[in-house]
N, C-alpha and C positions, 0 to 999 in steps of 0.2 A: 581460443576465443577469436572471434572475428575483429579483423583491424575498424577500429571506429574514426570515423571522420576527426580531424584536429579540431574541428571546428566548433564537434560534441564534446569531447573531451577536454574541452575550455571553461563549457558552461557545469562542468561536475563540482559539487563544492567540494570543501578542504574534507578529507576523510573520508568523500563516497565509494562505496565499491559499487562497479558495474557485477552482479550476478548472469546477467545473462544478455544479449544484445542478438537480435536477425532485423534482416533488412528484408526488402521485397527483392520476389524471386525476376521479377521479368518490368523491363521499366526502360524508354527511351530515353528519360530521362536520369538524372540521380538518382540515388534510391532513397524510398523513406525508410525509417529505423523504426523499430521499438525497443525499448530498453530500459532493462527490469534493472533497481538497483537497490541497495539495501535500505535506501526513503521512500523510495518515488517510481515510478513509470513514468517512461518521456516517449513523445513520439516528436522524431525528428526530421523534418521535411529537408533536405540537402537539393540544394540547388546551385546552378553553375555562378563563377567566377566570384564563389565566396560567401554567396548568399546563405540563408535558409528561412525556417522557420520552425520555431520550437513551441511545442506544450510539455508542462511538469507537471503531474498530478499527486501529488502529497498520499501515499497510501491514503488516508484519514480521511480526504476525498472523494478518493474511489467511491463508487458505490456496487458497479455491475461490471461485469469483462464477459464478453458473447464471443465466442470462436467456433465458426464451425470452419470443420477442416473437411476440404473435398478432394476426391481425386487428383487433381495435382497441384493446389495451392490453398491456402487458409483466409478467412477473415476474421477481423479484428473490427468487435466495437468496444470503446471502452465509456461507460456510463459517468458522469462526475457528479457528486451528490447536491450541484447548482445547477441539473437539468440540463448540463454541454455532455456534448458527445464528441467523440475524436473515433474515424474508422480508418483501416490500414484493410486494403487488400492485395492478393495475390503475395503474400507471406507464407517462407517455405513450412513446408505440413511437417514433418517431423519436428523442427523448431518450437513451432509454434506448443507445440505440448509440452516442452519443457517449460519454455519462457509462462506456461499459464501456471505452471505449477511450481515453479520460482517465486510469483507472486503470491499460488498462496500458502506457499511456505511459507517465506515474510509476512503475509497477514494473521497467520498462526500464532504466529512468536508476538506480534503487537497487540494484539486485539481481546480484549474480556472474550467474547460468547467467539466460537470457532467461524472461521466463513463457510460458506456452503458451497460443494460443487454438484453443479447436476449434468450429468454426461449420458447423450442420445448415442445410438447409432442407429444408422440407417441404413440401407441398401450399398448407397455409394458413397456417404458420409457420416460424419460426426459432428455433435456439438458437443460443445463443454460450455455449462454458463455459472460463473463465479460471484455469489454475491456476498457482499460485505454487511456485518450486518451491522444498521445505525445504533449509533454509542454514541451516549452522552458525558462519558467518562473513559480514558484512554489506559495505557499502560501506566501511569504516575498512580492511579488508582487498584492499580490491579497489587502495586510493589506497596503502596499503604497496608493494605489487608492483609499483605505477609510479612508483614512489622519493618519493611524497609521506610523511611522516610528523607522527605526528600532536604537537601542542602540548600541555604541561601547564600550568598555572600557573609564572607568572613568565616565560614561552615558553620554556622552555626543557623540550628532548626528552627523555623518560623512558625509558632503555633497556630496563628490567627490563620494562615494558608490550609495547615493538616487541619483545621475542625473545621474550614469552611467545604474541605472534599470531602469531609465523613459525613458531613451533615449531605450534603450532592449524592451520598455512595447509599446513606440510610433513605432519603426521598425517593429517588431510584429502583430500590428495593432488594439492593443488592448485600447490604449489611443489613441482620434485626437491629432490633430496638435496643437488644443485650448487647451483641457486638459491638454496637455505635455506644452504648455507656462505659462498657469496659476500656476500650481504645483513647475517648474524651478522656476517661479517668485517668490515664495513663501520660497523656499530653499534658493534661492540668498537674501532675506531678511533676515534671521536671521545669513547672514557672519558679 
């Protein structure tokens, strides 16, 4: 793993793993970062005597990641589902394939419907573009449907919570109308 700035590894909160971190290949200045981690994507601007400047993008945000990777360096746009863009260019090209498919590894593992990747090649390059697909209901939803429910304080289950996500999950169209009776009926059992 490449040594990360202290500077970045300040801003990690309690219990993040970095899965995967590259910096830019060629740069007068500091380099910028990107860095994949098991919440978030950061792209991290380093700058001298201390400074920087940071973006976190909450997977759940994301919406798009565009890399085409050319002959001797990559770019980087990353989409954020409030219409901002963050780009990194001149990011090492071997890297950069991992670090796309880190991501969406992790969006694998979070997300109902799978992400998409759609991968060109061309002559003297590549693209990879990764999109996320919009969800109105996240993993707490996905572990309801397979009889997991979630804890409140005190551990003990909060109904009025689980039938306002099934009601969410049957609108959706994600549970029938049988599923969403059977599960209610189930909740309403342990009042």
């Amino acid at each position: 793993m490449v040594n990360i700035p202290k500077s970045l590894e300040e801003n990690l909160e309690e219990g993040e793993n970095i899965l995967f971190a590259i910096r830019k290949r060629l740069a007068l200045e500091k380099p910028k970062w990107f860095i994949v981690t098991d919440r978030r994507v950061i792209y991290f601007d380093e700058k001298v005597l201390g400074r920087y400047e940071m973006k976190s993008i909450p997977f759940e945000k994301l919406e798009k990641i565009y890399c085409r990777i050319g002959i001797f360096a990559a770019r980087f746009v990353l989409e954020i589902e409030d219409g901002g863009k963050v780009e990194l260019t001149w990011m090492d090209k071997e890297e950069s394939r991992k670090a796309i498919t880190a991501v969406y590894n992790v969006l694998k593992s979070i997300a109902i419907e799978p992400p998409i990747m759609v991968k060109k090649r061309h002559m003297f390059s590549e693209e990879i573009t990764l999109f996320k697909p919009r969800e109105i209901i996240v993993r707490s939803a996905k572990q309801i449907m397979q009889g997991a429910v979630p804890e409140v304080v005190e551990g003990r289950r909060d109904p009025l919570t689980l039938l306002k996500m099934l009601k969410e999950l049957r609108n959706a169209g994600i549970l029938t109308e049988e599923e969403y009776n059977e599960k209610k009926r189930k909740i309403l059992e342990q009042l």
